[in-house]
C-alpha positions in Angstrom: 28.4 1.5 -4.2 28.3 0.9 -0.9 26.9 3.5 1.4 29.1 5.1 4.6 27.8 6.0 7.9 27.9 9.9 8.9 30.9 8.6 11.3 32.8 6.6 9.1 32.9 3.7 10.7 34.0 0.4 9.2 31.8 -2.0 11.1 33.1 -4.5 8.0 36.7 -4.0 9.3 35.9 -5.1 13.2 34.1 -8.0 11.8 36.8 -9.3 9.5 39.6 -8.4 12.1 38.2 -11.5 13.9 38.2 -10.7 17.5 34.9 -12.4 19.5 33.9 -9.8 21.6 34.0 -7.0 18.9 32.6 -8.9 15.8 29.5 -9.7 17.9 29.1 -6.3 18.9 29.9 -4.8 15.4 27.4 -7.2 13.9 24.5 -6.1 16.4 25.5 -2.1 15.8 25.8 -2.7 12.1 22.1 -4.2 12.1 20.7 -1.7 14.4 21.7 1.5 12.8 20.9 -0.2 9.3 17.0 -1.2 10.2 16.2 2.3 11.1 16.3 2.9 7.2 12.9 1.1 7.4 11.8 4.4 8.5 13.8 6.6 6.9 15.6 7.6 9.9 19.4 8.2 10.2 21.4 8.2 13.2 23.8 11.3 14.2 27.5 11.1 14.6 27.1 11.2 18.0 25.4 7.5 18.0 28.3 6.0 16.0 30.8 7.8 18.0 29.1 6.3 21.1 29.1 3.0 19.2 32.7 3.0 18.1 33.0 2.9 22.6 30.8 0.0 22.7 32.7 -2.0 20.3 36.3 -0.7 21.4 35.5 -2.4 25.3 35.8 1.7 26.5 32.0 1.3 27.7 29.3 -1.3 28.1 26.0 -1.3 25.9 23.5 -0.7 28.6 26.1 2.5 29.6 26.3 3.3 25.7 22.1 3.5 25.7 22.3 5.9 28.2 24.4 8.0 27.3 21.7 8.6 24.3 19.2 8.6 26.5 21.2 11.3 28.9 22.2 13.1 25.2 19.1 13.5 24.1 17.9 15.0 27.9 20.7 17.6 27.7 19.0 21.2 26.6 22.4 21.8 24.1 20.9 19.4 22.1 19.0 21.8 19.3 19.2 20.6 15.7 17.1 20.2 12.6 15.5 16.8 12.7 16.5 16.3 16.2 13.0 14.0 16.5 13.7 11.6 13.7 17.9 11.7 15.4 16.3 10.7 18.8 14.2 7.9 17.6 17.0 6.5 15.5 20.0 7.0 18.0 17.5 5.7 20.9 15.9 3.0 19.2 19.7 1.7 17.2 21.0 1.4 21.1 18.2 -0.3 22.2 18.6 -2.8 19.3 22.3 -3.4 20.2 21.3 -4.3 23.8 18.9 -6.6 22.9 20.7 -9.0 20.3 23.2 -9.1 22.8 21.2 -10.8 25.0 21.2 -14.5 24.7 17.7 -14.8 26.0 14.5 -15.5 23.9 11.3 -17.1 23.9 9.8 -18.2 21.2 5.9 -16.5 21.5 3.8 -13.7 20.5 4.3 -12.3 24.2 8.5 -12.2 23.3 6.9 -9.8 20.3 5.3 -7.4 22.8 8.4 -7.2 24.6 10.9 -6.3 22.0 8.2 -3.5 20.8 7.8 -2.3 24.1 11.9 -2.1 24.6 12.5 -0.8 21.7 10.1 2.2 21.8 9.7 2.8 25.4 9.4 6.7 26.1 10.2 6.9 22.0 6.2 7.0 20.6 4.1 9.8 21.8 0.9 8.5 20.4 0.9 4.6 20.8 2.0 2.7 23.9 4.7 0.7 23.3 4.5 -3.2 24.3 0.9 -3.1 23.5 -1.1 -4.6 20.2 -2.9 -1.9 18.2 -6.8 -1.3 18.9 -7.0 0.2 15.5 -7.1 -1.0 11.9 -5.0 0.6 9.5 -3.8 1.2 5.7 -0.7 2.2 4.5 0.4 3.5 1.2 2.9 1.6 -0.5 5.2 3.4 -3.3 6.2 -0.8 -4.3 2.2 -1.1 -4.8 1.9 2.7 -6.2 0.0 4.1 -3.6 -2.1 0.6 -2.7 -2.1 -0.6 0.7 -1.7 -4.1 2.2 -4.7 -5.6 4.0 -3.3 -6.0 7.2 -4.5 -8.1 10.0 -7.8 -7.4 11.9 -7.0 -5.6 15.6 -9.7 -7.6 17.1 -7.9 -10.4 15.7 -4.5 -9.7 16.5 -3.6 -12.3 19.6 -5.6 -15.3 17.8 -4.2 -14.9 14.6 -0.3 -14.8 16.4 -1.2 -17.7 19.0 -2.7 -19.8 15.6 0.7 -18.7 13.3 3.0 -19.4 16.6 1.7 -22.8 17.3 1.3 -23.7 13.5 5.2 -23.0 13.5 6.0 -24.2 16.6 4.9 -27.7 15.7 6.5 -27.6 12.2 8.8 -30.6 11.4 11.6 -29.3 9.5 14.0 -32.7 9.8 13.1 -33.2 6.7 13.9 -30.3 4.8 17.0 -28.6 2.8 18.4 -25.9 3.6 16.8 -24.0 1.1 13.5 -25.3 1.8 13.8 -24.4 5.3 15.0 -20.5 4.2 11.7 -21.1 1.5 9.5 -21.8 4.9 10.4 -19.2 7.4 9.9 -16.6 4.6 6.2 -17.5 4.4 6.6 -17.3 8.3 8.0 -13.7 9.0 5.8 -13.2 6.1 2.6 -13.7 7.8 3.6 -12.3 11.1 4.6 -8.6 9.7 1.1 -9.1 8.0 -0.7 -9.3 11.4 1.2 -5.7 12.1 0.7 -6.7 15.6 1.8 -2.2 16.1 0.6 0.5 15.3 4.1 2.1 14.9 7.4 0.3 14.6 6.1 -3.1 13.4 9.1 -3.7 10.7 12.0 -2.7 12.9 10.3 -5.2 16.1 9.4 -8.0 13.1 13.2 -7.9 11.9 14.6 -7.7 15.6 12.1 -11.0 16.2 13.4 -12.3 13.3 17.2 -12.3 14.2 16.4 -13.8 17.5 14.3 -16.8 15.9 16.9 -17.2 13.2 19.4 -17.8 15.7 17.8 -19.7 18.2 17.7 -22.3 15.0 21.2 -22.0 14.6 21.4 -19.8 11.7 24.7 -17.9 11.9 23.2 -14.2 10.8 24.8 -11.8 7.9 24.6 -8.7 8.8 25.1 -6.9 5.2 21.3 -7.4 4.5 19.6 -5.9 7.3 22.8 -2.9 7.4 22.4 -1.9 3.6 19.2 -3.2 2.7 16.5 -2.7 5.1 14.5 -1.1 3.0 14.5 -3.4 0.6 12.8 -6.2 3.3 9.8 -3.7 4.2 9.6 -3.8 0.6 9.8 -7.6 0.1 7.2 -7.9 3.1 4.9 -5.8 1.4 5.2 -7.9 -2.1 4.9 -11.4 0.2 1.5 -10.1 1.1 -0.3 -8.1 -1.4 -2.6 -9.7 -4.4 -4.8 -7.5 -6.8 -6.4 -10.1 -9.1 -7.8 -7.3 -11.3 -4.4 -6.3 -12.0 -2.8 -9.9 -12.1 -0.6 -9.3 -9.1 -0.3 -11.8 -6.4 1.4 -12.8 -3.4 5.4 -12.8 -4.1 7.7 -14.1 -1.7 10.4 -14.6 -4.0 11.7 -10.9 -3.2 11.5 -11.4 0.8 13.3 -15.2 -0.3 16.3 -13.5 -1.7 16.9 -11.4 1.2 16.7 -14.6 4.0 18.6 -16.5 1.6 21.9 -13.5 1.9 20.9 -13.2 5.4 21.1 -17.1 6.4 23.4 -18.9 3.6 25.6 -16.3 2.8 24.5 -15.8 -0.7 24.5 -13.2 -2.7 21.7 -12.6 -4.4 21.1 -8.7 -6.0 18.4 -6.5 -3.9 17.0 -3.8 -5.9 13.8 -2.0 -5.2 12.7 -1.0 -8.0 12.2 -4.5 -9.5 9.4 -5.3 -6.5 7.6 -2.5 -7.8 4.3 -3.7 -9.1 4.5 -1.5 -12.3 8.1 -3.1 -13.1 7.1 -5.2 -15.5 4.7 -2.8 -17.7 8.7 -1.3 -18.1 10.8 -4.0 -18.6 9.9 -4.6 -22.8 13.4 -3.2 -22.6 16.7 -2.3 -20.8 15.4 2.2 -21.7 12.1 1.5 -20.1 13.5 -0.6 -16.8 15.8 2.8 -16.4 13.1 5.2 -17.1 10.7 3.4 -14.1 8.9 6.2 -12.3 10.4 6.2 -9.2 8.4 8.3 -7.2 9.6 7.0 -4.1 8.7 9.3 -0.8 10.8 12.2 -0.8 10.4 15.7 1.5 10.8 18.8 0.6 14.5 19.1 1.5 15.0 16.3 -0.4 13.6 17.4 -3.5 15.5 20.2 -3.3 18.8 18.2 -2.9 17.5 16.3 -5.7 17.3 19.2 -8.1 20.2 20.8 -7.2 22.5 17.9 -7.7 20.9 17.8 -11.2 22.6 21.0 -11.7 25.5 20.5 -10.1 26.8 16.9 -8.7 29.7 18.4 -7.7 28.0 20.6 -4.8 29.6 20.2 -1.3 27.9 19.8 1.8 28.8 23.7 2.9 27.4 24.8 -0.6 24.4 22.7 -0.5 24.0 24.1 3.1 24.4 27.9 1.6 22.3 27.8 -1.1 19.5 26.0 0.7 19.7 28.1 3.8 20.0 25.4 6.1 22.6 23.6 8.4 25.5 21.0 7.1 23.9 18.7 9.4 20.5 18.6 7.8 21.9 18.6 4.1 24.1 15.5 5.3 20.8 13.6 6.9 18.7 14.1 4.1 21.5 13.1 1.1 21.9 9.8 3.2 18.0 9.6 2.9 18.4 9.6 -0.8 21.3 7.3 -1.1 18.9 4.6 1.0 16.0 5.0 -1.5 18.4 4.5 -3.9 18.4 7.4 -5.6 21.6 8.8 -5.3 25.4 7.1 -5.0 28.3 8.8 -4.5 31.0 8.1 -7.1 34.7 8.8 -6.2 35.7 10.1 -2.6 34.5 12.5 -0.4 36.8 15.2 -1.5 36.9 14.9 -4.7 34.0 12.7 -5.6 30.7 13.7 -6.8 27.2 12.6 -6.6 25.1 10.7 -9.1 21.5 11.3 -9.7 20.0 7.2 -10.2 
């Protein structure tokens, strides 16, 4: 199924209607709002309704991002979640903007930049446009709770300026089509990796990406990066983990799939839970592949969504809202959470529809 945006807008239908000016623009708003499942943000009405502005020619994109900016400043703004809304409205606008611009350089310093205009005034505790000082770990629910060894902070601008040149000076004259794809996924593979950031590494990686792809002359889909962001943090994090003891190594075939929709129009399927490093202990047959623990990162809200719906899929928003003592807003943010991990789908329509547990 394929999942709708809180404002119902058919970015799809711009695209195919064929008019210059507003399939570019759909394309870059489609991408924008869709990488901010990375972190499982999602943005509010208002963003899409400021969007649908952009794309109709009723406002320009640098007026669009401030008019977040100016939302977000207004003390009548007082929802649930309103932090996560912020960063996702903010940070989708600031996408838009910048693959709009026809400008790029191809560098570790055009890295820094897109970080630092993507999260300008957005991160409290990092600075935005500057490398991380700081080694890190993250848990991964694809490696069950194992991390990634990510690149040394001492290390950071060496190891760029060595992957950089190294691809820089790459002859590709020679090569397929799908041996170029084959290529530039070990690329994007090494520079996530680095995790130049401390915060917002995936979402300025992808953004990097898009500008690289098309300064080749790569002609970008935007269905993966819309629906299935989540799926290439995963990928990433498959292209660079190995556990010998377990028999796991380095997989790029995952994060191959996903360039390969996004560059030759294939269509390939993207499913999560097949990266998972446990996927094969399950798959002796088609019961155990269904019954894989997917214990992917859920709050509390979304638990209780969860278990509800087990109850009753037929649950409206206002019910939901009710019985959970909450707004509609927040049972509407946190059901789209779930349908981007995959764990829910809505079958039918919104009225008379219901909701299936995966």
């Amino acid at each position: 199924m394929t999942n709708k945006n809180p404002f119902e807008i058919d970015f799809d239908s711009y695209i195919r209607q064929g008019e210059p000016c507003k399939k570019e623009k759909s394309i870059a708003w489609a991408i924008a709002t869709g990488l901010q499942q990375v972190d499982g943000l999602t943005p509010s009405n208002y963003l899409y309704e400021t969007a649908k502005r952009n794309i109709e020619g009723e406002i320009s994109i640098a007026e669009a991002k401030n008019l977040i900016d100016s939302y977000y400043e207004s003390k009548s703004v007082s929802t649930e979640n309103v932090e996560d809304t912020e960063e996702a409205d903010k940070v989708s606008a600031r996408i838009t903007e910048i693959l709009s611009e026809k400008s790029f350089t191809f560098s570790p310093n055009q890295l820094l930049l897109i970080h630092k205009k993507l999260f300008y005034g957005v991160f409290n505790k990092i600075q935005a446009g500057k490398f991380r000082d700081y080694n890190i770990t993250k848990k991964e629910w694809v490696l069950n709770g194992d991390t990634v060894l990510y690149g040394d902070a001492d290390l950071i601008s060496r190891t760029l300026e060595y992957d950089f040149n190294t691809e820089k000076n790459f002859d590709y004259s020679e090569l397929s089509k799908e041996e170029i794809v084959k290529h530039l996924t070990r690329f994007i593979a090494n520079i996530w990796q680095v995790h130049p950031f401390g915060e917002g590494n995936t979402r300025t990686t992808a953004v990097f990406t898009i500008k690289y792809f098309r300064s080749l002359g790569f002609k970008i889909n935007n269905e993966p990066f819309e629906k299935y962001s989540w799926y290439f943090r995963n990928a990433l994090v498959r292209a660079n983990y190995t556990n010998i003891q377990k028999n796991i190594y380095m997989n790029t075939e995952f994060l191959e799939r996903f360039f390969r929709n996004l560059l030759l129009d294939e269509h390939n399927e993207l499913k999560n839970r097949y990266m998972h490093i446990q996927y094969e202990a399950y798959s002796k047959n088609l019961e155990e592949k269904q019954n894989l623990p997917v214990n992917l990162p859920v709050n509390k809200k979304m638990t209780e969504l969860l278990n509800l719906l087990k109850e009753n899929p037929f649950y409206t928003y206002d019910e939901l809202a009710k019985i959970m003592n909450c707004t509609r807003e927040t049972v509407r943010v946190n059901l789209r959470k779930l349908e981007t991990r995959d764990l829910i789908c809505r079958i039918g329509s919104d009225k008379n529809g219901h909701w299936e547990i995966k």
